[in-house]
C-alpha positions as CSV (number, residue, x, y, z in Angstrom):
1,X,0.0,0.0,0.0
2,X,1.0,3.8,-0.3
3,X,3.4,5.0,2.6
4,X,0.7,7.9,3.0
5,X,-1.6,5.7,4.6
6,X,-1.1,5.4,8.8
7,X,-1.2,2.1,9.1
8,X,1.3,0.7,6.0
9,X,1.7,-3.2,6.4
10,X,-1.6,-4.2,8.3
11,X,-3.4,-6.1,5.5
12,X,-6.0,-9.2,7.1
13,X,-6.8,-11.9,5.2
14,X,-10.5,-11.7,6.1
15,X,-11.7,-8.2,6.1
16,X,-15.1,-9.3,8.1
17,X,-13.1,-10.5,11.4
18,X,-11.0,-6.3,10.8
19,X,-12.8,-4.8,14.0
20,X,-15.3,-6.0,16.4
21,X,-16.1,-2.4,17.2
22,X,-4.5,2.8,25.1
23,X,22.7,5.8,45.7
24,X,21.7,2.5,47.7
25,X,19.2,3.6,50.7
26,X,20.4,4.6,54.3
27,X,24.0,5.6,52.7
28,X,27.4,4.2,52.5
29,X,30.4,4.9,54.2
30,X,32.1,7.6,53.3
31,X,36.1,9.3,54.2
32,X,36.4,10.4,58.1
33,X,36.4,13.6,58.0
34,X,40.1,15.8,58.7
35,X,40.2,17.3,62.1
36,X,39.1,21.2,62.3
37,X,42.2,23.6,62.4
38,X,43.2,25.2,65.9
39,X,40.7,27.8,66.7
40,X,37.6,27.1,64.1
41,X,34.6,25.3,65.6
42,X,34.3,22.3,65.4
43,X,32.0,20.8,62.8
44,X,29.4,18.8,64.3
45,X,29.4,14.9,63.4
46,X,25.8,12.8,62.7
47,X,25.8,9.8,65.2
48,X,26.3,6.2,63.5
49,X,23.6,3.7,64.2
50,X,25.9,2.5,67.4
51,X,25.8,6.1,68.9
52,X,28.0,8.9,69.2
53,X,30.8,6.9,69.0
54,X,30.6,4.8,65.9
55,X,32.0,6.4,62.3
56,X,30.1,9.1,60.8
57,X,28.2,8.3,57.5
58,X,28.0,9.8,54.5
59,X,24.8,11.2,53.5
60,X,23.9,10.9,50.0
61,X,22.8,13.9,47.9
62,X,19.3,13.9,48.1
63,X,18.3,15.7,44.0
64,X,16.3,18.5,43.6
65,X,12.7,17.9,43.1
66,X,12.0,18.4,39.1
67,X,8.2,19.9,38.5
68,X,6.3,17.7,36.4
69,X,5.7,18.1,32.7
70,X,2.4,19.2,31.7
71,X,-0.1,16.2,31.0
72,X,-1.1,15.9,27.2
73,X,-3.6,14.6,25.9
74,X,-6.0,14.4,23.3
75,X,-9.2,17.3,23.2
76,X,-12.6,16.4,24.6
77,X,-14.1,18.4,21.7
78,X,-14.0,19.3,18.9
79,X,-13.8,16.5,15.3
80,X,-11.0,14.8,13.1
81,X,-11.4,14.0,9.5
82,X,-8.8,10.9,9.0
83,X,-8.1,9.9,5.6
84,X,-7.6,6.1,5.3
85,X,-5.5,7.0,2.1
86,X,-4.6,9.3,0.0
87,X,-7.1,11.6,-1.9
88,X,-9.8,9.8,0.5
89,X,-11.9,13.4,0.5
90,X,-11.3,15.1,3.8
91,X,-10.1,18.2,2.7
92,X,-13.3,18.9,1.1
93,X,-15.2,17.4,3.9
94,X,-13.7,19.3,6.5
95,X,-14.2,22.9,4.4
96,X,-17.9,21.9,4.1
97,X,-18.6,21.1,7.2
98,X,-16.4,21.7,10.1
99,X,-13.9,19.8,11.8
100,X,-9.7,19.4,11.1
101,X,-8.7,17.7,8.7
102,X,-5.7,15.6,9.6
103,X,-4.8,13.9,6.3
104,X,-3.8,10.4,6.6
105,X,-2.5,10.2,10.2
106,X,-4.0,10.2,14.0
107,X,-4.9,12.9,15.6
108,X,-1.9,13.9,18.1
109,X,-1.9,14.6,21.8
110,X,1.0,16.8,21.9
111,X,-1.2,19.5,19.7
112,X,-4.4,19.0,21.4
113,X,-6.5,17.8,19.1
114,X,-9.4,16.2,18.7
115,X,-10.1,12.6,20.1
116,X,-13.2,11.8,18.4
117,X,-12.3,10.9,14.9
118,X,-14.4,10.7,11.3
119,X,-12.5,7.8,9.0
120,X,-13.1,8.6,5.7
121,X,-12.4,6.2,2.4
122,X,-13.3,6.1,-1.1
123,X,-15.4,2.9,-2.7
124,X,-12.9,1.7,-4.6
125,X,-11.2,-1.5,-3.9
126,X,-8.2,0.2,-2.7
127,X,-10.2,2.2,-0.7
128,X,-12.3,-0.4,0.7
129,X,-9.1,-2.1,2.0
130,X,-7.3,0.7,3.1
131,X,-10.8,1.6,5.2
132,X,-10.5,-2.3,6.4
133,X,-6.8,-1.7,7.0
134,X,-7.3,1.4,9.0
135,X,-10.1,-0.5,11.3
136,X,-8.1,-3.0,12.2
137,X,-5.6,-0.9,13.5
138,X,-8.2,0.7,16.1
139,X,-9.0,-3.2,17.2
140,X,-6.1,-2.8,17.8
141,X,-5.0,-0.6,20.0
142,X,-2.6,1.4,17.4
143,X,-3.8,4.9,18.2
144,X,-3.1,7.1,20.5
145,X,-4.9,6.8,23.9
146,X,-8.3,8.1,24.2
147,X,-9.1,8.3,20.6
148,X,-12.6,7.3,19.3
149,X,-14.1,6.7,16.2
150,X,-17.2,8.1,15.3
151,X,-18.3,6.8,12.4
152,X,-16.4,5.1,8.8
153,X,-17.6,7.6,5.7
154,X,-17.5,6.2,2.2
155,X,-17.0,8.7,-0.4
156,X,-18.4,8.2,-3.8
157,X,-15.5,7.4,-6.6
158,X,-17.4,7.7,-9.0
159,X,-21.1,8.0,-10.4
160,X,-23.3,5.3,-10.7
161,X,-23.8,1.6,-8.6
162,X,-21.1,0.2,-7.4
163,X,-20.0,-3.1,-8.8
164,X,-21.6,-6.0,-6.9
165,X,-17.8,-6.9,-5.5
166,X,-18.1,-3.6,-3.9
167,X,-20.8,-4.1,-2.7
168,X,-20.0,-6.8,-0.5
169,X,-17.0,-5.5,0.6
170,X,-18.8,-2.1,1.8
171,X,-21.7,-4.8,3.8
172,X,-18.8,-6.1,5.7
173,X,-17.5,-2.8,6.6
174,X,-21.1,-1.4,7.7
175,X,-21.1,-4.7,10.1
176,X,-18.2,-3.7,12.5
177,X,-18.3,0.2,12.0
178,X,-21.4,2.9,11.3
179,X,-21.1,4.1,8.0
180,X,-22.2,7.0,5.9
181,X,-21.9,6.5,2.0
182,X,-21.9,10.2,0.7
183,X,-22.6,10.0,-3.3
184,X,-20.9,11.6,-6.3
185,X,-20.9,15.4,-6.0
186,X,-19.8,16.5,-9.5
187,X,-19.7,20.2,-8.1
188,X,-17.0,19.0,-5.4
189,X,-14.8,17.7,-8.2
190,X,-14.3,21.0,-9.5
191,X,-14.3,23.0,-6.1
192,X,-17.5,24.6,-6.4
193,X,-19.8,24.9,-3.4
194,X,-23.4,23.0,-3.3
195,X,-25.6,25.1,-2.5
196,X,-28.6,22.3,-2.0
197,X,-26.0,19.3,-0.8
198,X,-27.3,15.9,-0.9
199,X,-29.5,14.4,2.0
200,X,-27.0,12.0,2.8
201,X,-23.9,14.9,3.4
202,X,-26.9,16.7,5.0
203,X,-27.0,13.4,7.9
204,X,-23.3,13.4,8.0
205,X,-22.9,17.3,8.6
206,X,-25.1,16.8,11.5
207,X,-23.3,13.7,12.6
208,X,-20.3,16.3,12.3
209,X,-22.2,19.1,14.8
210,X,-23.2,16.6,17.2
211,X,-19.8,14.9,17.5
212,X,-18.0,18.6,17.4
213,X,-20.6,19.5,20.8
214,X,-19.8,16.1,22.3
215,X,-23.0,15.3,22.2
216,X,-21.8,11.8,21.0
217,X,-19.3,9.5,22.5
């Protein structure tokens, strides 16, 4: 597969089974100390474990106490567009509406940003697998703690059915993630804006809100 996908070198043989929905203590002796010279007062000596008597020991350096680093994490709200591969769509879906778009990677706790996550894919077989692909690496466990996935969106490649092999792979998809199919938008393809968008962008733009409000989890 193309190193711009996330999760290069994760292919399954059976795309169905892809997701099924992160010093030694007390001291050691140390040199005696050298008398004090005539005159200076005289340093005062911490008692062995026998008394005042035994040899002094050596107290190790105890090091400063560091302040800890700043907790990072991964933003409560707020919604990722992740592209399972390249040219998946979610530039244009994040212009339209709302979210970040984060290309083809996770989002990243170090910046903040947003846990919930949108996986988007085109219905082409490369697509398809790079969708089952990118599933399998949230079964798991190879994303960063606390992200969640909100839903898989298919992306139209072109107009028309798709092919009856598609099909099938898109069913076994739809059985371990929710999907949204979003259809050819020949306006999109030449970087116009829709001004009456499709019903089924319509259902994902308020998945998109409700996700953004953390209204779901």
């Amino acid at each position: 597969m193309p190193s711009s996908e996330p999760w290069p070198g994760t292919d399954t043989a059976d795309e169905a089974t892809a997701v099924r929905q992160v010093a030694a203590p007390g001291g050691h002796a140390g040199p005696v100390p050298a008398p004090a010279p005539a005159g200076a007062p005289a340093m005062p000596q911490p008692a062995g474990p026998g008394g005042p008597g035994d040899e002094p020991q050596w107290q190790p350096h105890q090091p400063r106490q560091r302040r800890a680093a700043p907790v990072e994490g991964l933003s409560a709200g707020g919604v990722c567009w992740v592209a399972a591969h390249g040219g998946a769509g979610t530039t244009t879906l994040a212009a339209v509406l709302g979210g970040v778009d984060l290309g083809c990677r996770w989002p990243d706790p170090a910046r903040d940003e947003p846990a919930s996550i949108i996986l988007v894919a085109r219905t082409h077989a490369q697509g398809l697998r790079a969708a089952s692909r990118a599933l399998n690496a949230i079964r798991e466990g190879r994303h960063p703690a606390g992200m969640r996935l909100a839903a898989l969106v298919l992306v139209a490649d072109a107009p028309g059915r798709l092919p009856r092999p598609l099909v099938s792979r898109l069913r076994m998809l739809r059985a371990v993630a929710p999907v949204y199919r979003i259809p050819w938008v020949p306006q999109w393809r030449l970087g116009k804006k829709v001004d009456r968008p499709p019903r089924q962008v319509v259902k994902l733009g308020q998945l998109a809100r409700a996700v953004q409000q953390g209204a779901v989890r």
